[in-house]
C-alpha positions in Angstrom: 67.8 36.0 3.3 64.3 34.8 3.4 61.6 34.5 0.6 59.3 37.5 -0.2 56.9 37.0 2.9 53.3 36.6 1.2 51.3 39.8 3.3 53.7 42.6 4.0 52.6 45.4 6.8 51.7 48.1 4.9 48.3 48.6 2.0 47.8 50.8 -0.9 46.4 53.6 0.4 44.2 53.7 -2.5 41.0 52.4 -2.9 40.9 51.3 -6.7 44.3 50.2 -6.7 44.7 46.9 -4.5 48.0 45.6 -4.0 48.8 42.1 -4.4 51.9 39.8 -3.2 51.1 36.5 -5.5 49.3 35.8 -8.5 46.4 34.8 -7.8 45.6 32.6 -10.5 45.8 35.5 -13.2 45.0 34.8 -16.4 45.9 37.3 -18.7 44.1 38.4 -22.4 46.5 38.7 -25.4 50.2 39.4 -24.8 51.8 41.3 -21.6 54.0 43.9 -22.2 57.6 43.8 -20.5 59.8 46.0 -19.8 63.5 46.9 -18.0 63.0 48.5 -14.6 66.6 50.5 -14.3 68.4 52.9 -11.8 69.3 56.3 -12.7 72.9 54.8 -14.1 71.5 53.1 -16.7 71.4 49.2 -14.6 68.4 47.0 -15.3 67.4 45.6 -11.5 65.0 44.1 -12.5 61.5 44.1 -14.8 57.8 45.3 -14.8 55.1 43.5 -16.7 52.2 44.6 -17.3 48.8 42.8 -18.8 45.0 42.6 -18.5 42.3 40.8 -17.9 38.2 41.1 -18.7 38.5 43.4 -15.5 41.6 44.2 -14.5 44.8 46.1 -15.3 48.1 44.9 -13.4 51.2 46.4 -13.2 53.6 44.2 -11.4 57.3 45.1 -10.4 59.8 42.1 -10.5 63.2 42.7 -9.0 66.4 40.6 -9.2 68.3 39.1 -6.5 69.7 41.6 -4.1 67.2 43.8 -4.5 64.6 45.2 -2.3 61.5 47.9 -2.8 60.9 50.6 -0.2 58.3 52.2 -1.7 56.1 52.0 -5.2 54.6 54.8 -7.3 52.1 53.7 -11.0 50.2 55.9 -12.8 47.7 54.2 -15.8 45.3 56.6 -17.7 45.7 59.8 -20.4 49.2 61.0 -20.6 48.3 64.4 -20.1 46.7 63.9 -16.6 49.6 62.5 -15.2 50.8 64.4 -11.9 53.8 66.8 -13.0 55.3 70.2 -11.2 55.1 73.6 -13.2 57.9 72.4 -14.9 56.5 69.2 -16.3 58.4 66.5 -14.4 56.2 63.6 -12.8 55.3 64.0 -9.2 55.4 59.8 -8.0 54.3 61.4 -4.4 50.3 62.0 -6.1 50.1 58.9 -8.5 47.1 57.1 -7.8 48.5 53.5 -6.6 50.9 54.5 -4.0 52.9 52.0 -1.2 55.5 52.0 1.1 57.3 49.4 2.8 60.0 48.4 5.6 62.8 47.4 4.0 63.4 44.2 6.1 60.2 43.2 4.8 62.7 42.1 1.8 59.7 42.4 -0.7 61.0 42.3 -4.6 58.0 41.2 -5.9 54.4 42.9 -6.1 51.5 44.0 -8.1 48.6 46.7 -8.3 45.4 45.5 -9.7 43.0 48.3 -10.5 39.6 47.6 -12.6 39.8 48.3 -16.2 36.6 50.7 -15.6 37.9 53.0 -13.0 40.8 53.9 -15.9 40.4 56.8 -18.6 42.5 56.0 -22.0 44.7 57.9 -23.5 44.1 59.4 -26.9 46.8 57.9 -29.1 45.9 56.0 -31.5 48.3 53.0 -32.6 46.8 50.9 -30.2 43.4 49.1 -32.0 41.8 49.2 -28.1 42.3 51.5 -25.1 45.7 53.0 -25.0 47.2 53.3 -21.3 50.2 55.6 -20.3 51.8 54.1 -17.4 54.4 55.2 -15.5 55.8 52.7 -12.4 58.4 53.9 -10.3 60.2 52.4 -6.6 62.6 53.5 -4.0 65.1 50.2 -4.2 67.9 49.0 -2.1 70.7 46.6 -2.6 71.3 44.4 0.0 73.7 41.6 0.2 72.8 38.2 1.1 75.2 39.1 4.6 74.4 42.6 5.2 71.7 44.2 7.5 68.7 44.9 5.9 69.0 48.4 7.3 72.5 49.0 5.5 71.3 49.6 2.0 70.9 53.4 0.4 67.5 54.1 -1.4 67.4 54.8 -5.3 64.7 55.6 -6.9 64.0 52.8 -10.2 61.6 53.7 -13.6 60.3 51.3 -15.8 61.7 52.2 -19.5 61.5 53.6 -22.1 60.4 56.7 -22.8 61.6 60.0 -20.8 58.5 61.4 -19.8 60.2 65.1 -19.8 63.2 65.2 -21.8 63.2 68.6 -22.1 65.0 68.9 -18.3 68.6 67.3 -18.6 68.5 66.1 -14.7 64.8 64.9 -14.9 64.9 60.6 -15.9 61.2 59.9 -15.0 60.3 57.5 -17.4 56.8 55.6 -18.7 55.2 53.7 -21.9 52.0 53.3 -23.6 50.0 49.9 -23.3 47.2 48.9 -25.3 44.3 47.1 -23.5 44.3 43.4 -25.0 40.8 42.1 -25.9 39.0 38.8 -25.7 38.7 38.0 -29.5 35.7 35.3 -28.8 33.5 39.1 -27.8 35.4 40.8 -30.8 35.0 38.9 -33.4 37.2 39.7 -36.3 34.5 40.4 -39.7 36.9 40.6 -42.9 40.1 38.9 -43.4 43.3 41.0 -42.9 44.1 43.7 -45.5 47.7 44.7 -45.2 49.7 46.9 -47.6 53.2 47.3 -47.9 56.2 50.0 -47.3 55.3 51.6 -50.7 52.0 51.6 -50.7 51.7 53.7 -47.4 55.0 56.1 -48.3 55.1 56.1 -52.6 51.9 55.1 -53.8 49.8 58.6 -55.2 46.8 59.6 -54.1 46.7 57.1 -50.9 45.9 59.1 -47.4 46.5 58.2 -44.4 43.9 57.8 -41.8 46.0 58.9 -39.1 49.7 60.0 -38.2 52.1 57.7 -37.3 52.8 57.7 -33.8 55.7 55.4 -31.7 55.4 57.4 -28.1 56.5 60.8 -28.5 57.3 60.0 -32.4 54.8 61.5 -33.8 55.0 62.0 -38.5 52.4 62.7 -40.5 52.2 61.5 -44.1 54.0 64.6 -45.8 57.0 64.3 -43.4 57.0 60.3 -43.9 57.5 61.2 -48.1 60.3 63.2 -46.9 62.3 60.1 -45.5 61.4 57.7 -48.1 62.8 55.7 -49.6 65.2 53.8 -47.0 68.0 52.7 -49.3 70.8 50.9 -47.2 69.7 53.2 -44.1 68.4 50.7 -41.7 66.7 53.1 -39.3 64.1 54.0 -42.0 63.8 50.6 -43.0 62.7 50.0 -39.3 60.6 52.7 -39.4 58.6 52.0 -42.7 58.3 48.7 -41.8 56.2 49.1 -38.6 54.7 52.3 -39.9 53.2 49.9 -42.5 52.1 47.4 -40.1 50.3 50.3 -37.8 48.7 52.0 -41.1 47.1 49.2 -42.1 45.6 48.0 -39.0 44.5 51.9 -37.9 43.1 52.5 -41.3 42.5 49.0 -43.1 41.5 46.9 -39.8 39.7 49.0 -37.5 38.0 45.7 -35.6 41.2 43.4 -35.5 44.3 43.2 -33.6 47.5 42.9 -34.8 48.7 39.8 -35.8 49.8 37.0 -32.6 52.4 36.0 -34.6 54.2 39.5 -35.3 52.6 41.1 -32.6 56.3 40.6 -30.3 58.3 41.9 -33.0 55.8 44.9 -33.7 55.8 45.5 -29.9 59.9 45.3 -30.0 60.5 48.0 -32.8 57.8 49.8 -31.6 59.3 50.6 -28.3 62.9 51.1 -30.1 61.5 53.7 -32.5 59.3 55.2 -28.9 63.1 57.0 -27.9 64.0 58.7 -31.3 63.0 61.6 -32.7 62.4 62.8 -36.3 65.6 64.1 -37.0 67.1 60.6 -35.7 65.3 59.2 -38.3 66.4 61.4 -41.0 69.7 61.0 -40.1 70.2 57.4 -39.3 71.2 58.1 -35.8 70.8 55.2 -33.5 71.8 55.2 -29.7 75.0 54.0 -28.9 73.6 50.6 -27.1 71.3 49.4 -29.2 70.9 46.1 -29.7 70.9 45.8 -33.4 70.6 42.4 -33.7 67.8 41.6 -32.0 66.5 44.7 -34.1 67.5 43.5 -37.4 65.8 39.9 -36.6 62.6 41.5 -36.1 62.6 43.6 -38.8 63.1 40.2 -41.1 60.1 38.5 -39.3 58.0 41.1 -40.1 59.6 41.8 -43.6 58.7 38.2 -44.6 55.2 38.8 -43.1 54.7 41.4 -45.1 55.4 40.1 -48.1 53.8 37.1 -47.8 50.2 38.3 -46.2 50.0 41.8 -47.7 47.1 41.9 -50.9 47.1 43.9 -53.8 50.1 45.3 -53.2 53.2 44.3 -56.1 55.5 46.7 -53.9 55.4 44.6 -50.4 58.0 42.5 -50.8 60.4 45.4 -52.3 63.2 46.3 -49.9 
């Protein structure tokens, strides 16, 4: 089959959201965020990316080999003015960037570019910048390198990980949260980092918290943290402390900085693992069936070590 051609038929409908079909020379600020772009049975087809620049936000859709998008659906801006029916699950049909294609067009790869300006954040607040929700969804097909283009059956693809209604057992929508990366030459950073440990956040008296933690729909205030602690041998909570430490001391110690380049991947990493559990999971240990706890467990020892070596003032950092 032929290479993505480089200007398919069809536009984005919408004004603010171009769409684009190469790169364009994009140079990106900080760290992209990537993520698994899946079918309904579980299958990764593919990824999204998604990262800024001084002006723009882009979401791009990558798929693999094989497969080809009909049509594409993103939504970026407060969570709780994304389009949903009466029942809460997201309606693709009235996002704001909206496409459609002919699939003998054979197009895997694209990307919306919308200005930075035009977007309204979210109010979370683990991100130390604006905090997007974004949701990108397509209609795929698979089509084999012999087959007519016309012989494939459309599925409809989400970018993981978090179900945006979980409350409905037949509704898999899916979206994330993405913090806006800034240029750090026009935010300087004023006071060296000031981290504390594990302990200092969970066992320490009379600290406070400036805000809950919060990991997508994971949302525990201090009093329920003190109920989990300490972690023990239980290697969920030692997941969770240790990022909870790491976002508590750059919402309430750093309020100007970013989070560190070199942990900032690993933070990212557990941070979207602990995005699909709930409280009780964490209480309980429970992890799902396919995670990857090795990939986990290396994280968590990067950032361990980090800890202990950059945290000040704190004897109870480097305390498992």
């Amino acid at each position: 089959m032929p290479e993505n051609p480089e200007v398919p038929v069809s536009e984005s409908p919408t004004s603010l959201f171009e769409a684009l079909y190469t790169s364009h020379g994009i140079s990106y600020l900080g760290s992209t965020y990537t993520s698994d772009f899946k079918i309904k049975d579980g299958s990764s087809i593919g990824t999204v990316v998604v990262g800024n620049d001084g002006l723009y936000l882009y979401l791009t859709y990558n798929l693999s080999e094989n497969w080809y998008i009909t049509s594409v659906q993103s939504y970026a801006g407060p969570e709780m003015l994304i389009p949903v029916t009466s029942n809460g699950n997201p309606e693709p049909n009235k996002f704001p960037a909206r496409n459609n294609y002919n699939i003998c067009d054979l197009i895997r790869t694209m990307t919306f570019r919308v200005p930075l300006s035009s977007i309204t954040a979210d109010p979370g607040g683990q991100c130390n910048s604006e905090q997007y929700f974004i949701a990108m969804k397509a209609t795929v097909q698979n089509i084999g390198d012999n087959d007519d283009c016309n012989s494939g059956i459309n599925q409809d693809a989400w970018a993981a990980p978090v179900v945006i209604n979980p409350g409905n057992s037949n509704e898999w929508a899916m979206a994330f949260y993405y913090c806006k990366q800034i240029d750090v030459q026009s935010n300087p950073i004023g006071t060296p980092w000031n981290q504390k440990g594990q302990g200092y956040w969970f066992a320490k008296p009379n600290v406070q918290w400036c805000e809950y933690v919060t990991f997508g729909n994971l949302v525990v205030s201090q009093e329920e943290g003190k109920v989990l602690w300490p972690a023990k041998n239980n290697l969920l909570k030692k997941i969770f402390f240790k990022a909870s430490s790491l976002q508590l001391s750059l919402i309430c110690n750093n309020p100007n900085q970013q989070m560190p380049a070199s942990i900032n991947e690993d933070y990212k990493l557990l941070y979207t693992f602990l995005s699909g559990l709930s409280y009780e999971d964490i209480q309980n240990g429970t992890m799902p069936v396919n995670t990857d706890i090795q990939t986990i467990t290396e994280s968590l020892n990067r950032i361990s070590l980090w800890i202990c070596n950059n945290a000040t003032d704190d004897p109870t950092a480097c305390i498992e």
